[in-house]
C-alpha positions in Angstrom: 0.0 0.0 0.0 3.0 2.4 0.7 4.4 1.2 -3.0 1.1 2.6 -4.5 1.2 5.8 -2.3 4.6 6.7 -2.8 4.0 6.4 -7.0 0.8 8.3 -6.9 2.6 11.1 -5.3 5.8 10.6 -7.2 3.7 10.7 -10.6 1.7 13.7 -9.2 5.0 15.5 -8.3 6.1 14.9 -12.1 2.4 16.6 -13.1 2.7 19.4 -11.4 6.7 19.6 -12.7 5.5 19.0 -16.2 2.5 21.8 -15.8 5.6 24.4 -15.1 7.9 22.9 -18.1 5.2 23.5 -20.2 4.4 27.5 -18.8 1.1 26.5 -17.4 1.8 27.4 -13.8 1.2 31.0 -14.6 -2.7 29.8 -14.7 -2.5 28.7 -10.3 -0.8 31.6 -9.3 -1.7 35.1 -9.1 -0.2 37.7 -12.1 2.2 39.2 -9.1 4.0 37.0 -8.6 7.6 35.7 -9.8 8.5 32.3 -7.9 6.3 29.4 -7.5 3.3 29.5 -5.2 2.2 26.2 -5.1 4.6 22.9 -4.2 4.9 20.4 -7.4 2.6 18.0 -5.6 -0.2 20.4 -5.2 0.2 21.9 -8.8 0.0 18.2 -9.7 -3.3 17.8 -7.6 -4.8 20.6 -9.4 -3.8 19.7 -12.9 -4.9 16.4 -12.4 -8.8 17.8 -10.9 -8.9 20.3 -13.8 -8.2 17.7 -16.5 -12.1 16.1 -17.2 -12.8 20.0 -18.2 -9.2 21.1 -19.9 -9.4 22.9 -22.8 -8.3 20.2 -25.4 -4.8 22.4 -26.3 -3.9 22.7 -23.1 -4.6 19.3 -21.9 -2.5 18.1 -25.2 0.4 20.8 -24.0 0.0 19.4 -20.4 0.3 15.6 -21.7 3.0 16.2 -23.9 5.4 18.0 -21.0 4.0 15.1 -18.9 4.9 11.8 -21.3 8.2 13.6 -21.8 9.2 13.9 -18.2 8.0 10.1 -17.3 9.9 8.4 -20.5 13.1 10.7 -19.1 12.6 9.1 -15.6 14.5 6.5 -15.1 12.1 4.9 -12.2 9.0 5.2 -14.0 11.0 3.6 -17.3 12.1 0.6 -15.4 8.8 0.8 -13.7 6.7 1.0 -16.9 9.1 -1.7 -18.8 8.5 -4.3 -15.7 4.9 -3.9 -16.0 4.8 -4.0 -19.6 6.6 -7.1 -19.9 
């Protein structure tokens, strides 16, 4: 159960990570401000309650930054090439 928890917030960590690669932080913090606002983890929780309503091209920007960042992991590869075998 710990396994699970620990990738769920690892994978929502690399969400909210790929939300900032791909200059769509600017939309969780106020116009003021210059440094982050929000940790990764909750950016990650909010990308990932905003997605069933995303505008498609921003939900295909947030995906792409995303699937980069997890393929460049080297966890999640030997995670996802374990699983996939």
């Amino acid at each position: 159960m710990m396994l699970l928890a620990t990738l769920a917030h690892a994978l929502l960590m690399e969400l909210g990570a790929a939300g900032e690669d791909a200059g769509l932080d600017r939309h969780l913090k106020t116009n003021t401000s210059k440094k982050r606002t929000l940790s990764l983890f909750r950016q990650g929780l909010r990308w990932y309650q905003l997605l069933p309503n995303m505008p498609t091209a921003r939900l295909r920007k947030l995906m792409k930054a995303f699937d980069e960042r997890v393929r460049n992991h080297s966890v999640f590869r030997l995670l996802v090439g374990v699983v996939a075998k």
